[in-house]
C-alpha positions as CSV (number, residue, x, y, z in Angstrom):
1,X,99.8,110.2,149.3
2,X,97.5,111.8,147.1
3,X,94.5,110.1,145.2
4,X,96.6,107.0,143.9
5,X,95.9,105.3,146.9
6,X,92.9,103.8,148.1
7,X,91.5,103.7,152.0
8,X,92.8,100.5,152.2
9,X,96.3,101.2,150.6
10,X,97.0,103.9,152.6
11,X,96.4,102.0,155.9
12,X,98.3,99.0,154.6
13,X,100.9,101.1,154.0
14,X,101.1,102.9,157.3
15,X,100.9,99.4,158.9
16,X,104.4,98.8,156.9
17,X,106.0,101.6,158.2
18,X,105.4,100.9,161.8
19,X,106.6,97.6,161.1
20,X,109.9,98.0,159.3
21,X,110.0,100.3,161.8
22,X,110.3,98.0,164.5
23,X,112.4,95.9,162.6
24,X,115.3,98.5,161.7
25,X,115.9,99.5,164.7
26,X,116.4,96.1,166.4
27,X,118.8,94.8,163.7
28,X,121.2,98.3,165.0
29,X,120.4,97.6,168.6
30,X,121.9,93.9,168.2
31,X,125.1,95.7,166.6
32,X,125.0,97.5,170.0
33,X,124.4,94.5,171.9
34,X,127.4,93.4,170.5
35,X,129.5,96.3,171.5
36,X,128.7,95.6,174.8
37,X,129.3,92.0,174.7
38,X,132.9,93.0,174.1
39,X,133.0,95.6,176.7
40,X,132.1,92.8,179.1
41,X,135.0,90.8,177.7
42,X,137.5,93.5,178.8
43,X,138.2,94.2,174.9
44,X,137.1,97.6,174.9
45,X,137.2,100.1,177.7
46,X,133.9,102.0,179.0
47,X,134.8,104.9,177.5
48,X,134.9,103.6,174.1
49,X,131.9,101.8,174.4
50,X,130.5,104.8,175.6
51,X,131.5,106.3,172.7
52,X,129.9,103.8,170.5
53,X,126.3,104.1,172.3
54,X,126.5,107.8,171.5
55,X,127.6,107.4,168.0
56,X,124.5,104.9,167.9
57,X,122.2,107.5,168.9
58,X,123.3,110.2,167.1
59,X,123.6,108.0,164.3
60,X,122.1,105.4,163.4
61,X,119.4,106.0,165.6
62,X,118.9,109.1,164.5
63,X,118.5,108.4,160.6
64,X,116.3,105.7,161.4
65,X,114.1,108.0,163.2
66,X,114.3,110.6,160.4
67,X,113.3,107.3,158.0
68,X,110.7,106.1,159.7
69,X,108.7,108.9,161.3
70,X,107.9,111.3,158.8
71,X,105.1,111.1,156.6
72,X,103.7,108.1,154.9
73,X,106.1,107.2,151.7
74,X,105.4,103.9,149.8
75,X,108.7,104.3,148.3
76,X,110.1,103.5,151.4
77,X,107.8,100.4,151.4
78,X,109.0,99.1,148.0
79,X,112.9,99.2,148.9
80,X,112.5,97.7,152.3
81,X,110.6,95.3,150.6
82,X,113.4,95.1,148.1
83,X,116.1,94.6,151.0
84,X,113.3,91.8,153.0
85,X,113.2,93.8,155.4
86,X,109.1,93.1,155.3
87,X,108.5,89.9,152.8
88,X,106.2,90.4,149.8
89,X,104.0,87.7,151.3
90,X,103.2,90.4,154.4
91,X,102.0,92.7,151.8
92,X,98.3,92.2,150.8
93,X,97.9,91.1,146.8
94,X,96.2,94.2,146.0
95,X,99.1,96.3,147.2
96,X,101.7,93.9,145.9
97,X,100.0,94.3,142.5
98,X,100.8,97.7,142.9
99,X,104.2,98.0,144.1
100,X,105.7,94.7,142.3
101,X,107.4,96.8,139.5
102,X,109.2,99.6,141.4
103,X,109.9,96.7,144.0
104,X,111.7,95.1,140.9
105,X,113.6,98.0,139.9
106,X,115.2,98.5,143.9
107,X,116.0,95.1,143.6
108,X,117.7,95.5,140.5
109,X,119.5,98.6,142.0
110,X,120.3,97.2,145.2
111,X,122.3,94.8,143.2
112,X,123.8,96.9,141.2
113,X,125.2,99.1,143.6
114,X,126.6,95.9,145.8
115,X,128.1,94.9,142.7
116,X,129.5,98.4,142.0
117,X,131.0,98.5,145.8
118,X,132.5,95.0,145.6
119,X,134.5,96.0,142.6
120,X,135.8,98.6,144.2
């Protein structure tokens, strides 16, 4: 994180990850809870939603574990911030001080590209 960052910062931030990083994960699991909701309606077979848990892991799963368990990034901070995943009010004001602009500008992407894919 380099010098930018103060003691504080850095400890907020890593706070935030392990955060969103209990909140991604349980927003897939309740797709999953839903695929076996269906299995228990006799929709889909067992094999297919044994398929579906393994897609899941390999997955899902897996990119959010690639996201979430490397090193500390405050980009990844600002856009789930961006996508209120974690609300600014969580964030100290110091570090929302900091982040506020480049929060912005996810925002501002985010919308863009949901724009862009609902024109398509």
């Amino acid at each position: 994180m380099g010098d930018r960052w103060s003691k504080s910062q850095r400890r907020e931030l890593r706070e935030l990850q392990g955060l969103v990083w209990q909140r991604e994960p349980e927003g897939a699991l309740r797709e999953l809870h839903s695929d076996f909701e269906t299995w228990n309606k006799g929709d889909i077979s067992g094999f297919e939603l044994s398929d579906r848990i393994h897609k899941f892991h390999n997955g899902r799963s897996r990119e959010l574990y690639n996201m979430y368990s490397g090193s500390l990034d405050h980009f990844l901070i600002e856009l789930v911030v961006a996508r209120d995943i974690i609300d600014e009010a969580e964030l100290s004001d110091d570090l929302l001080d900091v982040l506020k602009d480049q929060i912005a500008r996810w925002r501002e992407r985010l919308q863009e590209d949901e724009l862009s894919h609902n024109s398509e």
